[in-house]
ZADO-1210 file (C-alpha; in nm, 4 decimals, padded with zeros to 6 digits):
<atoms>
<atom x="01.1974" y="04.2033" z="00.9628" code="UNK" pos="1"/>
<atom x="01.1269" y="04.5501" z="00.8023" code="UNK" pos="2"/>
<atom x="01.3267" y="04.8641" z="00.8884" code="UNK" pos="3"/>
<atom x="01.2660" y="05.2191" z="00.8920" code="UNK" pos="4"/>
<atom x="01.5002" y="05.3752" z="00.6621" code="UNK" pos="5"/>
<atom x="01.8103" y="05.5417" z="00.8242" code="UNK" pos="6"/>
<atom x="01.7820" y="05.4779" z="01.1141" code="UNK" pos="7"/>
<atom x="01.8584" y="05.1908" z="01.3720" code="UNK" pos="8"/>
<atom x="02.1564" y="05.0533" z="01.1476" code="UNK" pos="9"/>
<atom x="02.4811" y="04.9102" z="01.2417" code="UNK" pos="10"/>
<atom x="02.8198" y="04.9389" z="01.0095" code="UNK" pos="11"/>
<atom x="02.7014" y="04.6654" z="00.8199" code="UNK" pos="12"/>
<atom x="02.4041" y="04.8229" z="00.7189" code="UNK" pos="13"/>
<atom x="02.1916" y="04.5975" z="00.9310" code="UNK" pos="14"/>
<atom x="01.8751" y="04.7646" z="01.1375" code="UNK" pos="15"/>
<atom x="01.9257" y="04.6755" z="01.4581" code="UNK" pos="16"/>
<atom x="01.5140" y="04.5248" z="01.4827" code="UNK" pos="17"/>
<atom x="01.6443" y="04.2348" z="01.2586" code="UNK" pos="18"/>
<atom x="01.9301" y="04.1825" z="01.4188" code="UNK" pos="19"/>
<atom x="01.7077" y="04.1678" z="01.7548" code="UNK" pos="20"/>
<atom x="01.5029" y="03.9401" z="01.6041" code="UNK" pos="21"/>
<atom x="01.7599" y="03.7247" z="01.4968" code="UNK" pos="22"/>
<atom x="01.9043" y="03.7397" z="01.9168" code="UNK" pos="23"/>
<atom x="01.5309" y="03.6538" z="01.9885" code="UNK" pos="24"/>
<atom x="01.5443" y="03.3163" z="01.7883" code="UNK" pos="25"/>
<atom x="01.8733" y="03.2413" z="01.9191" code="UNK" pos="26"/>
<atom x="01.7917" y="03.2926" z="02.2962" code="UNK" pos="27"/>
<atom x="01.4665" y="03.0481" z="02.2650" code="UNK" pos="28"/>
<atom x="01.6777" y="02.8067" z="02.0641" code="UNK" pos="29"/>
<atom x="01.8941" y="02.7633" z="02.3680" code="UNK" pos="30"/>
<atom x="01.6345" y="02.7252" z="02.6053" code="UNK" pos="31"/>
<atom x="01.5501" y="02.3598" z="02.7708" code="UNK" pos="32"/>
<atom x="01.2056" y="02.3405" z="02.6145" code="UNK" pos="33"/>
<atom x="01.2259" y="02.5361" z="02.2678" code="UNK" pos="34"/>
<atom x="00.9458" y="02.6371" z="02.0569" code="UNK" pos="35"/>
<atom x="01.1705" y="02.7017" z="01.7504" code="UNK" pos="36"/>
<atom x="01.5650" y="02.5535" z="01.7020" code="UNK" pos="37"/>
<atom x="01.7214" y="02.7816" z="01.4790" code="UNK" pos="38"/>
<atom x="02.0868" y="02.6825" z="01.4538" code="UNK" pos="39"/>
<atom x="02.1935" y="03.0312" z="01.1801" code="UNK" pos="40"/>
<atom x="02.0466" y="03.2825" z="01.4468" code="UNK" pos="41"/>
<atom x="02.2986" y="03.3132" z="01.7257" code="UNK" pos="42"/>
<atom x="02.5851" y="03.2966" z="01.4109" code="UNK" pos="43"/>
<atom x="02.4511" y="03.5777" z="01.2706" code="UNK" pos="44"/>
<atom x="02.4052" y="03.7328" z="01.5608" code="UNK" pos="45"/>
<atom x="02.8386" y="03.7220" z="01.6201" code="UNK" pos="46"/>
<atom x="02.9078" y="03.7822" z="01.2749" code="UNK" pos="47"/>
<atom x="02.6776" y="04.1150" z="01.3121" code="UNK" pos="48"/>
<atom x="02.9087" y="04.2580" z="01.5898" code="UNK" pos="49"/>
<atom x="02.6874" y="04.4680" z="01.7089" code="UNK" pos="50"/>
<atom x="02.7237" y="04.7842" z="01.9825" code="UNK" pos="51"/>
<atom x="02.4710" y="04.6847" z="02.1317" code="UNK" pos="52"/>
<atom x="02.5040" y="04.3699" z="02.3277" code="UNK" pos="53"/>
<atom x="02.2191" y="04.1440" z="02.2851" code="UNK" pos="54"/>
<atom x="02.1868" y="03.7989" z="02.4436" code="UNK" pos="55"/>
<atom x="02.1895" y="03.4495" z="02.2413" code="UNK" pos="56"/>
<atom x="02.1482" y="03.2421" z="02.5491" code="UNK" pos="57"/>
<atom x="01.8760" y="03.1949" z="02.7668" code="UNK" pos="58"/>
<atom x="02.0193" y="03.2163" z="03.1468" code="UNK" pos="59"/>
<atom x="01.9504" y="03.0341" z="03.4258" code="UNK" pos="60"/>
<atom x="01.8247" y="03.2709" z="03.6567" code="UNK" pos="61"/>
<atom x="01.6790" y="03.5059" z="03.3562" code="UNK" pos="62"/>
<atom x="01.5122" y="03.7142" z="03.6445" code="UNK" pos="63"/>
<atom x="01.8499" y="03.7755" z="03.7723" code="UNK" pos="64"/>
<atom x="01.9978" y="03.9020" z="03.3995" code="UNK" pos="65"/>
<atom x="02.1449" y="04.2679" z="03.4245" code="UNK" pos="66"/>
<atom x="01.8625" y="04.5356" z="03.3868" code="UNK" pos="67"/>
<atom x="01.9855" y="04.6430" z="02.9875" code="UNK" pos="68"/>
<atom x="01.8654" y="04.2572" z="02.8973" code="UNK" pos="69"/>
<atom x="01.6033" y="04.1957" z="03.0401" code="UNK" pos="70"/>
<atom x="01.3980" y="04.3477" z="02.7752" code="UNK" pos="71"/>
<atom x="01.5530" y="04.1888" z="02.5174" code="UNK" pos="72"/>
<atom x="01.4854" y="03.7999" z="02.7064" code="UNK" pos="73"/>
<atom x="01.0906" y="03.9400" z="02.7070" code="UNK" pos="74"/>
<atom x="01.1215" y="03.9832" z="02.3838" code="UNK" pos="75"/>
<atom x="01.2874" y="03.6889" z="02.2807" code="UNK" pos="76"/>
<atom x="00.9848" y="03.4832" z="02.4415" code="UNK" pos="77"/>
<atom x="00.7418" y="03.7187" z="02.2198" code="UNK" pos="78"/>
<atom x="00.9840" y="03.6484" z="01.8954" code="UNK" pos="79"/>
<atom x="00.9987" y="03.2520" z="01.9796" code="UNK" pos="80"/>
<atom x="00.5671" y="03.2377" z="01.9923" code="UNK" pos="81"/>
<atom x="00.5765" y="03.3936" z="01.6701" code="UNK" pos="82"/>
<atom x="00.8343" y="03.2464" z="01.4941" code="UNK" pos="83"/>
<atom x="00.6605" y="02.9128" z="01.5502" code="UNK" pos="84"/>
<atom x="00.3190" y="03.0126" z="01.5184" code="UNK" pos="85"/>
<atom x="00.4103" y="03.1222" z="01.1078" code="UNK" pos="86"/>
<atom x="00.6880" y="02.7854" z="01.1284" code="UNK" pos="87"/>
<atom x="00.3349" y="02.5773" z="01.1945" code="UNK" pos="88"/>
<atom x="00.1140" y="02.7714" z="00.9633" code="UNK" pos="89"/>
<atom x="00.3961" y="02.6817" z="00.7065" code="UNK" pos="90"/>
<atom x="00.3788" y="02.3518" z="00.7828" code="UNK" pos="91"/>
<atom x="00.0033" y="02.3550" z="00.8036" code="UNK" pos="92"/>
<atom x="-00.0327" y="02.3780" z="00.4089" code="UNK" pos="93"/>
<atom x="00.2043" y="02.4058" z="00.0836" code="UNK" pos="94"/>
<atom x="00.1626" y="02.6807" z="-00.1978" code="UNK" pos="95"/>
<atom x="00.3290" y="02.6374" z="-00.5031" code="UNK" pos="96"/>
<atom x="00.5237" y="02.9975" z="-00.3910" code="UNK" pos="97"/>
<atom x="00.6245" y="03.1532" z="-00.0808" code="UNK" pos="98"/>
<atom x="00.7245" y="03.5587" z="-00.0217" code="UNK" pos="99"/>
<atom x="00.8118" y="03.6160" z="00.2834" code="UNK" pos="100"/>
<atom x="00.7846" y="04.0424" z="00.2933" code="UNK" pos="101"/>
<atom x="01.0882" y="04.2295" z="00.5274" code="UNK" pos="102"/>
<atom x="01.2354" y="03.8779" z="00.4992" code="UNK" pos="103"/>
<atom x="01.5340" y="04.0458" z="00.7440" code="UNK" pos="104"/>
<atom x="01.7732" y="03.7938" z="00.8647" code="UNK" pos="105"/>
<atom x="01.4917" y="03.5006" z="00.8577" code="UNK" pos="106"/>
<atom x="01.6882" y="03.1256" z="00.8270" code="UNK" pos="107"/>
<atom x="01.3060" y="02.9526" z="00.7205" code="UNK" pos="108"/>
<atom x="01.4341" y="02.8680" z="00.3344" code="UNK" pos="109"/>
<atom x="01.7150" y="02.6996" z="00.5485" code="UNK" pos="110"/>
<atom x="01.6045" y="02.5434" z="00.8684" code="UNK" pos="111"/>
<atom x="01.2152" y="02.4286" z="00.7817" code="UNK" pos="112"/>
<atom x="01.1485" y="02.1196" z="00.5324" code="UNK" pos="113"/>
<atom x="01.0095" y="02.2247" z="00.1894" code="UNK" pos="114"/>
<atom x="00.7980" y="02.0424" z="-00.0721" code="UNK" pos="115"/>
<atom x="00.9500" y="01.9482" z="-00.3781" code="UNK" pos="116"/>
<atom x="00.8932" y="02.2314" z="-00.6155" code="UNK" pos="117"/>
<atom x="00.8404" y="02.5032" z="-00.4597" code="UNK" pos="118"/>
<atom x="01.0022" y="02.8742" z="-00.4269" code="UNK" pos="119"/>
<atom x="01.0804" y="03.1179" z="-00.2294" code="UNK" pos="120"/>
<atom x="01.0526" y="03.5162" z="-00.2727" code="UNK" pos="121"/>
<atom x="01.2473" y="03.7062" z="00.0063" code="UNK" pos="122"/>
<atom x="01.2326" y="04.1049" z="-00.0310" code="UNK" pos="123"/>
<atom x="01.4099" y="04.3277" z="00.2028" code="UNK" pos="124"/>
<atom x="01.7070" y="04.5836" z="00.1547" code="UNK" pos="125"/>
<atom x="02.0286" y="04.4342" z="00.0168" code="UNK" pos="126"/>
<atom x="02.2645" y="04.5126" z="00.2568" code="UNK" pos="127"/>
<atom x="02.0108" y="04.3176" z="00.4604" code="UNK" pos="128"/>
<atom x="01.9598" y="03.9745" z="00.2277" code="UNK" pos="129"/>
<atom x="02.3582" y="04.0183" z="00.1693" code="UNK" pos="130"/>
<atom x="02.4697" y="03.9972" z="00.4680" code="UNK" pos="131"/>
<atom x="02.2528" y="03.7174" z="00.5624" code="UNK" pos="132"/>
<atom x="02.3645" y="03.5222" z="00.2781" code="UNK" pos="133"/>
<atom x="02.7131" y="03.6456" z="00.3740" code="UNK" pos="134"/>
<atom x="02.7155" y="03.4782" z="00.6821" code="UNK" pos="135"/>
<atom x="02.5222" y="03.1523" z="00.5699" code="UNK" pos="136"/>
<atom x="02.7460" y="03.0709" z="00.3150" code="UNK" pos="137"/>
<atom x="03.0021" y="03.0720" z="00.5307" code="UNK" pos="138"/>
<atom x="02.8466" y="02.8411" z="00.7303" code="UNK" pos="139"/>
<atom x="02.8216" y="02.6064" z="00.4820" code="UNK" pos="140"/>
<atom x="02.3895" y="02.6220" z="00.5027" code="UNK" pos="141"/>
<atom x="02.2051" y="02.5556" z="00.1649" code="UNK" pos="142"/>
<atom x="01.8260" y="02.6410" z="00.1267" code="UNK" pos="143"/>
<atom x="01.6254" y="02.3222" z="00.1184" code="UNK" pos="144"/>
<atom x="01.4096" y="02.4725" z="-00.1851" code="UNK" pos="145"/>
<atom x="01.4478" y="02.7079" z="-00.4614" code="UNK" pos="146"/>
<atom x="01.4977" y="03.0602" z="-00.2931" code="UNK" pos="147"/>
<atom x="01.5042" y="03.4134" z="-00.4959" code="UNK" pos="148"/>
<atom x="01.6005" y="03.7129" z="-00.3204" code="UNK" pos="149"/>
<atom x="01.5040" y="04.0424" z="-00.3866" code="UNK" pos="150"/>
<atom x="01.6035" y="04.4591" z="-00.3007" code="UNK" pos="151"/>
<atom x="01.2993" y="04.6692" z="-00.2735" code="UNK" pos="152"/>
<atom x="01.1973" y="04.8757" z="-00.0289" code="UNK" pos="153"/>
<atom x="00.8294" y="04.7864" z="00.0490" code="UNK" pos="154"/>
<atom x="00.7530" y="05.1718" z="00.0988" code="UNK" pos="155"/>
<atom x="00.7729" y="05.1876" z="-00.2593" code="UNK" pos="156"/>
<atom x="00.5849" y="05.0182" z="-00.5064" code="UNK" pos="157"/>
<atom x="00.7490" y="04.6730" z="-00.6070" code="UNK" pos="158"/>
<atom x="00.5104" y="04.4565" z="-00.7751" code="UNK" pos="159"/>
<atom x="00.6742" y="04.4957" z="-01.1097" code="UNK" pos="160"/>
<atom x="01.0285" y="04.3961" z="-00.9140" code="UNK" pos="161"/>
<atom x="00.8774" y="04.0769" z="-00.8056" code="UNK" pos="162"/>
<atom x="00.6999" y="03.9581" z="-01.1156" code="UNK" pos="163"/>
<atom x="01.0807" y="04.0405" z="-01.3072" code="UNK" pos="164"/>
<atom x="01.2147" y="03.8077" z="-01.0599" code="UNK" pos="165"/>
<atom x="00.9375" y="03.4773" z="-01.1642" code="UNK" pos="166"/>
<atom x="00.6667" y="03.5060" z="-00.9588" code="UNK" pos="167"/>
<atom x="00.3778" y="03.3902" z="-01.1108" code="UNK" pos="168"/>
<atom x="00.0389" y="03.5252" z="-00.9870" code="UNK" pos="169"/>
<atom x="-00.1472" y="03.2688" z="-01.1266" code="UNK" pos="170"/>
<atom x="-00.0238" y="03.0228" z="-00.8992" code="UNK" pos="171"/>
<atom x="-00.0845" y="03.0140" z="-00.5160" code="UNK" pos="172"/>
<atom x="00.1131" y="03.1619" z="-00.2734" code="UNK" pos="173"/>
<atom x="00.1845" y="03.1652" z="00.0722" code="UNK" pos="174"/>
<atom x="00.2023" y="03.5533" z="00.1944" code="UNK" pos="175"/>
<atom x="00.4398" y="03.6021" z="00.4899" code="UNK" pos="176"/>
<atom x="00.4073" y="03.9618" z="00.6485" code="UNK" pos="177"/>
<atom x="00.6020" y="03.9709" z="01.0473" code="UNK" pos="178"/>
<atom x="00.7251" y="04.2227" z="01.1776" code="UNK" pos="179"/>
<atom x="00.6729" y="04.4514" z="00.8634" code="UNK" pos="180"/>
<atom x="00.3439" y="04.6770" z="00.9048" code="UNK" pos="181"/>
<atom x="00.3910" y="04.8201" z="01.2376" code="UNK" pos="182"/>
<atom x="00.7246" y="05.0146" z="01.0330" code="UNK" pos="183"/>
<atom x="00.4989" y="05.1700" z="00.7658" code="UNK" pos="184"/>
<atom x="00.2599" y="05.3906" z="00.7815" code="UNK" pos="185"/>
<atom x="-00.0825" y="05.3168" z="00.7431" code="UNK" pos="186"/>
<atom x="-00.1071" y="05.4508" z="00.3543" code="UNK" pos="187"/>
<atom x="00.2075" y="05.1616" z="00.3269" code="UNK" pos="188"/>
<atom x="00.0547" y="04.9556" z="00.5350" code="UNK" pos="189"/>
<atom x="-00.2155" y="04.9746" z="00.3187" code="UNK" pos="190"/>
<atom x="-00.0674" y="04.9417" z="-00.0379" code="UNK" pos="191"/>
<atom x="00.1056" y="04.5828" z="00.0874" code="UNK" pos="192"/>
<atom x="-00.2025" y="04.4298" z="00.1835" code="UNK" pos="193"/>
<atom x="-00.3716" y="04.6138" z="-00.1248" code="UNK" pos="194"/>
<atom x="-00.0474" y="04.4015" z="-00.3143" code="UNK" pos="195"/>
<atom x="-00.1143" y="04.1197" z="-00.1945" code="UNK" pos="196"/>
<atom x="-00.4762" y="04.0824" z="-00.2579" code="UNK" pos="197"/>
<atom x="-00.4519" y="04.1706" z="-00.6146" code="UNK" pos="198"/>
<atom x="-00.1147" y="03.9671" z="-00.6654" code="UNK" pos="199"/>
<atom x="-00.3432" y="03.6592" z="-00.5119" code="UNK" pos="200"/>
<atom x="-00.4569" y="03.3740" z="-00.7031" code="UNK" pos="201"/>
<atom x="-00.7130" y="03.0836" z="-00.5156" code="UNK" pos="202"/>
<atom x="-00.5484" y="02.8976" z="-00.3262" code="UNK" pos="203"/>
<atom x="-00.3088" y="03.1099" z="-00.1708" code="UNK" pos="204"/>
<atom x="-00.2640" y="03.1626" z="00.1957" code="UNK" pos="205"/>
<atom x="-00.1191" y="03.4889" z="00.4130" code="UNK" pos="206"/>
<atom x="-00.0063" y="03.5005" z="00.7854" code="UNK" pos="207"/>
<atom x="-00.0108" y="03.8562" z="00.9123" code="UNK" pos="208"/>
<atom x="00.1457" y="04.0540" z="01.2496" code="UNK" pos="209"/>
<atom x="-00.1082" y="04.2763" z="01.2602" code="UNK" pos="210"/>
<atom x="-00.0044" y="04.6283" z="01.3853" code="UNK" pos="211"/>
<atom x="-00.1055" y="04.8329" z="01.6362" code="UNK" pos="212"/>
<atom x="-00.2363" y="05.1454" z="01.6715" code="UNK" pos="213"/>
<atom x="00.0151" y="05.4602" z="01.8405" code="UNK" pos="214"/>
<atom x="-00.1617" y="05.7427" z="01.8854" code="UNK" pos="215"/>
<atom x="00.0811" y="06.0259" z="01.9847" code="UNK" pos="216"/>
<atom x="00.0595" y="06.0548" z="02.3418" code="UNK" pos="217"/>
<atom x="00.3283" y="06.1656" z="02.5594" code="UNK" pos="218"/>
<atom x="00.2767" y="05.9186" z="02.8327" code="UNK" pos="219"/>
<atom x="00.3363" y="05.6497" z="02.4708" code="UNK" pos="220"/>
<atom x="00.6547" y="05.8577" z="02.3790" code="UNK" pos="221"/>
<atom x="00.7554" y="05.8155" z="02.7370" code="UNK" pos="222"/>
<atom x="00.7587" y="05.3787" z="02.7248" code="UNK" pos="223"/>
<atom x="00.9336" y="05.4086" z="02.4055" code="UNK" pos="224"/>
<atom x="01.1847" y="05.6050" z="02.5195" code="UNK" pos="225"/>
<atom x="01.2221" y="05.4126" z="02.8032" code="UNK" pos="226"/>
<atom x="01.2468" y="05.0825" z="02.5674" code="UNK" pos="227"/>
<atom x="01.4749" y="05.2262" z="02.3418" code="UNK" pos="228"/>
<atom x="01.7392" y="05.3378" z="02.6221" code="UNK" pos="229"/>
<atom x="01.6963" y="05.0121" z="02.8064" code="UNK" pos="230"/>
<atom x="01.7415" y="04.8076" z="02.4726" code="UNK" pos="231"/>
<atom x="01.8981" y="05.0480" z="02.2162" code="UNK" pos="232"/>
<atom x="01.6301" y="04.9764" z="01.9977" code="UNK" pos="233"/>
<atom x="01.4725" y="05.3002" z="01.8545" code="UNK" pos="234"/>
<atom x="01.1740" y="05.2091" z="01.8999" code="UNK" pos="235"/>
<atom x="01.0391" y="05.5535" z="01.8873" code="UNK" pos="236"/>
<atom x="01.1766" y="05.6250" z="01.5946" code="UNK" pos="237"/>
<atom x="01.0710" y="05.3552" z="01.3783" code="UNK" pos="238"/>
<atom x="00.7204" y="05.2648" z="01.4459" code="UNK" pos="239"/>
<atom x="00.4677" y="05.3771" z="01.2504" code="UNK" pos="240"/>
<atom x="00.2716" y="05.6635" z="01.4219" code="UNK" pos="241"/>
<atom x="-00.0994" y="05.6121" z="01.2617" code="UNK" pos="242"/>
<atom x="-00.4487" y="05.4404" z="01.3237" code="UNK" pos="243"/>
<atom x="-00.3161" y="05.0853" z="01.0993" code="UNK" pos="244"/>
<atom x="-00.5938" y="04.9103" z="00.8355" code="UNK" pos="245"/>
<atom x="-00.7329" y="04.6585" z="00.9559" code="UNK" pos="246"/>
<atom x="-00.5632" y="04.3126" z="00.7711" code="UNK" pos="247"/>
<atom x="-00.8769" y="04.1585" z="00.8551" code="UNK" pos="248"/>
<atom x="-01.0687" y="04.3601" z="00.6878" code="UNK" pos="249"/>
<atom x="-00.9120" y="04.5004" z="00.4035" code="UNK" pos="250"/>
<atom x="-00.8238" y="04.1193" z="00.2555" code="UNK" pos="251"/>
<atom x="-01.2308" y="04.0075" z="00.3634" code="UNK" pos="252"/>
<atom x="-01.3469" y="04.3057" z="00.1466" code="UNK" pos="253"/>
<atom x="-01.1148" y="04.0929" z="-00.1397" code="UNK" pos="254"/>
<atom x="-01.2715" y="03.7392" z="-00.0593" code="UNK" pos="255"/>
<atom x="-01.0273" y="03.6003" z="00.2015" code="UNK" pos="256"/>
<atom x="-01.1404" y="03.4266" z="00.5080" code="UNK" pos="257"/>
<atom x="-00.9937" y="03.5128" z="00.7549" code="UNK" pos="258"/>
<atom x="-00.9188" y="03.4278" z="01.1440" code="UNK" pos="259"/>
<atom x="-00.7520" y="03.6589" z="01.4371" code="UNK" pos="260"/>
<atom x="-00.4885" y="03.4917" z="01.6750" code="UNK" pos="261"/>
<atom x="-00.4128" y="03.7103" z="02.0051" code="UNK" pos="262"/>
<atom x="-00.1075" y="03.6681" z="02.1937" code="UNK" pos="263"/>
<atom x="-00.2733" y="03.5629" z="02.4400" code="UNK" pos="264"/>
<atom x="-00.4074" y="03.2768" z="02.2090" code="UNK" pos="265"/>
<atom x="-00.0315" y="03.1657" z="02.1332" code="UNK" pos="266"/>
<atom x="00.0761" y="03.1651" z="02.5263" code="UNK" pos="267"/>
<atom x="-00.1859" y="02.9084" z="02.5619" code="UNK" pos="268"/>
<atom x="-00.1294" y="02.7322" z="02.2565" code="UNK" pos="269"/>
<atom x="00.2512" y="02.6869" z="02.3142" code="UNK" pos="270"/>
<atom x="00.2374" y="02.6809" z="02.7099" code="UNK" pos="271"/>
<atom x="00.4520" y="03.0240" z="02.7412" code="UNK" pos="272"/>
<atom x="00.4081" y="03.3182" z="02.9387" code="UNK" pos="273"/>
<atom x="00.5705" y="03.6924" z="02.8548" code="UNK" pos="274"/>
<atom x="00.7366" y="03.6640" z="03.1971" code="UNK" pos="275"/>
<atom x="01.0815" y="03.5999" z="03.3039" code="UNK" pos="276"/>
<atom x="00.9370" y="03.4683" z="03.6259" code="UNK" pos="277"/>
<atom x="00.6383" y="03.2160" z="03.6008" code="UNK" pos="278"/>
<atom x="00.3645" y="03.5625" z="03.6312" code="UNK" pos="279"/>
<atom x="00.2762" y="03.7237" z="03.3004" code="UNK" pos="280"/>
<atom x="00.4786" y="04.1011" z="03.2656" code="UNK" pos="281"/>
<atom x="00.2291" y="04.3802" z="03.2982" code="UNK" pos="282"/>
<atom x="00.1265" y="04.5325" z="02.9644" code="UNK" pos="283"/>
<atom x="00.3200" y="04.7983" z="02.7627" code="UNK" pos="284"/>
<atom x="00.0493" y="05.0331" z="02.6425" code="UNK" pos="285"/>
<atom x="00.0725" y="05.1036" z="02.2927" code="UNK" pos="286"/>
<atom x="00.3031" y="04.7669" z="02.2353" code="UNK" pos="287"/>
<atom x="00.6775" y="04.7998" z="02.1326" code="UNK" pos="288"/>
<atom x="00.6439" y="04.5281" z="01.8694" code="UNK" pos="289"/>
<atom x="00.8533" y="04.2073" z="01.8997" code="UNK" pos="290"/>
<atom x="00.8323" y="04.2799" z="02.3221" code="UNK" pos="291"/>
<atom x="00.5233" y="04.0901" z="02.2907" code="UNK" pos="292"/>
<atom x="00.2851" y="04.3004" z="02.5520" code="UNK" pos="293"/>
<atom x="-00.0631" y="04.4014" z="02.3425" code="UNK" pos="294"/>
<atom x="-00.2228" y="04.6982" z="02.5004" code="UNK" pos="295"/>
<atom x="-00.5346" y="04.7794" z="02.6285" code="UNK" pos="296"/>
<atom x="-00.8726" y="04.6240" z="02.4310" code="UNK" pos="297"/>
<atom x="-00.9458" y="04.8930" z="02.1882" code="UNK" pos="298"/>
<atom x="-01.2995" y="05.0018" z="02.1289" code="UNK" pos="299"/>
<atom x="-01.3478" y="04.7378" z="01.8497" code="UNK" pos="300"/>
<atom x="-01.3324" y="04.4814" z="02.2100" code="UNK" pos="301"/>
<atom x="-01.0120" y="04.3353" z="02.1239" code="UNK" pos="302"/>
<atom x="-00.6121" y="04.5032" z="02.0475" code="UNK" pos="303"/>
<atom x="-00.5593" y="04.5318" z="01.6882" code="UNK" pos="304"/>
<atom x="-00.2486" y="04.3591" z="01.7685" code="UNK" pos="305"/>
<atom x="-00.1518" y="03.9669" z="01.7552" code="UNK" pos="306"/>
<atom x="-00.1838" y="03.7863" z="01.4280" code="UNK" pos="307"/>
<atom x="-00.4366" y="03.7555" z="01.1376" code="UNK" pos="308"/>
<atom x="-00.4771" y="03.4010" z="00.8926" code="UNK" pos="309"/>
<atom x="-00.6054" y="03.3872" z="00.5704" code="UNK" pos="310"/>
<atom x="-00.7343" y="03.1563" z="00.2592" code="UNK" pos="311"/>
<atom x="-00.8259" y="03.2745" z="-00.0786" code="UNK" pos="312"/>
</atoms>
C-alpha cells in the first residue's frame, strides 16, 4: 500500500496504512469463513509493534469490540473483498511479469501459486520492502517465483528504475495498482496510469482501486477527523485532495478494455456485507479508503470508487 511521505510512520519507518492493511488481512484470515488466508499478515503485524493497537483476530461478538476497533474490523472486511478480488484476477490469467505498485507489506509473491517463469516487480519505499523481507525471512517464507524489489517513490518518475531492475516492456505484464492512487494527487495519479500504458505491451493485464474524489468540504474534513482519532490513521492527512482521472478512461483512450467492479459488486460476489452486524454500515461520504463505504453516486451515475479491469 502507498504512503504519503512523512507522515503516518511508526519507528520502523512503516506508514501506518500498510501496516493496517496488513491487520486487515490478518483479521479475515482468522475468521470462520475466510475470503483470503494469509498466514505472514498477523506476523508482521507483531513484529511492527505498533502504538496503535490494531486487531489480528476477528471476535466473536465483533459488534461488541471496544469503540477504537471497530473501525478497523469494517475495514478489515473492505481489505479481505479486495485482497481476493486482485488474488482471483491473479489467478484468472498469467503474464510473463507482474508489478505490483505501493507493493507495502503485500505476502502475494509468498502465499499465491505462480507459473513457472514468471517475475515479480514490487516498488515501494525501502524501509517498507525491508522490513517486510525482515520479518519474512525470519519466518522462514520463500517467494514461490522470481521476485525483484524495488525503492522508488511513485511520486517521482521511476520508469528508468524499473527497466534497470529487468523489466522487459516487450513482454506482458500484469499491472497491480491497490491502495496507491487515492495517496497521490491527481497529476500523480495521472503519470502512473500514463506509466503504465506506455510501459504496456499486448497482452498485459492491470487491476486498479480506483480513487475517489475529496472535494474540500468541511463536513468531509469532519469524517476524517473523526476516522483518524477513532483509528489513528491520518486519514486526513494522506489522501489525495483532488477530482482523480478516471482509470477507465485514461487506459481506453490507450486501447485497453476495460470493466468497472463496485463494492457493491464484490459484497455480492463473495457473500459479505461492510457490517459488523448482518445490516450493511451506512456510507462514509467521501470514502476513507480501505473502510470500504463508497459515497454518494456522483454525477457520472455511479462513485468513482471500487475497482477498474483491464486487457491490452
Amino acid at each position: 500500500m502507498a504512503d504519503a511521505e512523512g507522515t503516518g510512520f511508526q519507528d520502523h519507518g512503516l506508514p501506518l496504512t500498510a501496516l493496517a492493511v496488513a491487520a486487515g488481512r490478518a483479521v479475515e484470515s482468522s475468521r470462520p469463513d475466510p475470503l483470503v488466508v494469509d498466514p505472514f499478515a498477523a506476523e508482521l503485524v507483531r513484529a511492527a509493534k505498533s502504538h496503535v493497537e490494531m486487531p489480528t483476530q476477528w471476535p466473536a461478538s465483533p459488534e461488541d469490540a471496544p469503540p477504537l476497533q471497530q473501525p478497523l474490523l469494517l475495514a478489515s472486511i473492505y481489505i479481505g473483498l479486495r485482497t481476493r478480488f486482485i488474488d482471483d484476477f491473479l489467478r484468472d490469467g498469467a503474464t510473463a511479469q507482474t508489478v505490483i505498485l505501493g507493493a507495502g507489506l503485500d505476502t502475494r509473491a509468498f502465499r499465491l501459486e505462480w507459473p513457472a517463469g514468471s517475475r515479480i516487480f514490487e516498488i515501494d519505499s525501502a524501509s517498507v520492502l525491508d522490513f517486510k523481507d525482515s520479518v519474512l525471512t525470519g519466518l522462514g517464507a520463500t517467494p514461490g517465483t522470481d521476485r525483484t524489489i524495488l525503492d522508488a517513490d511513485l511520486s517521482q518518475p521511476w520508469r528508468r528504475s524499473l527497466m534497470a531492475a529487468g523489466f522487459d516492456p516487450a513482454g506482458s505484464t500484469t499491472w497491480i495498482l491497490e491502495g496507491l492512487l487515492p495517496y497521490l494527487d491527481a497529476a500523480g495519479q495521472q503519470s502512473v496510469l500514463d506509466e503504465v500504458a506506455a510501459l504496456s505491451s499486448p497482452g498485459s493485464r492491470a487491476v486498479i482501486e480506483r480513487a475517489v474524489p475529496l472535494p474540500k468540504t468541511d463536513d468531509l474534513d469532519a469524517q476524517l477527523q473523526e476516522f483518524s482519532l477513532k483509528t489513528g490513521l491520518p486519514m486526513s492527512e494522506l489522501l489525495a485532495r483532488a477530482d482523480p482521472p478516471d482509470p477507465v478512461s485514461v487506459l481506453e483512450a490507450s486501447g485497453w478494455r476495460c470493466a468497472r467492479h463496485s463494492v457493491p459488486d464484490l459484497c455480492a460476489s463473495y457473500g459479505r456485507v461492510i457490517s459488523l452486524t448482518d445490516a450493511p454500515a451506512p456510507p462514509l461520504s467521501g470514502n476513507a479508503p480501505d473502510a470500504g463505504a463508497e459515497p454518494p453516486s456522483s454525477a457520472e451515475g455511479q462513485s468513482r470508487g471500487g475497482f477498474a479491469t483491464a486487457w491490452l
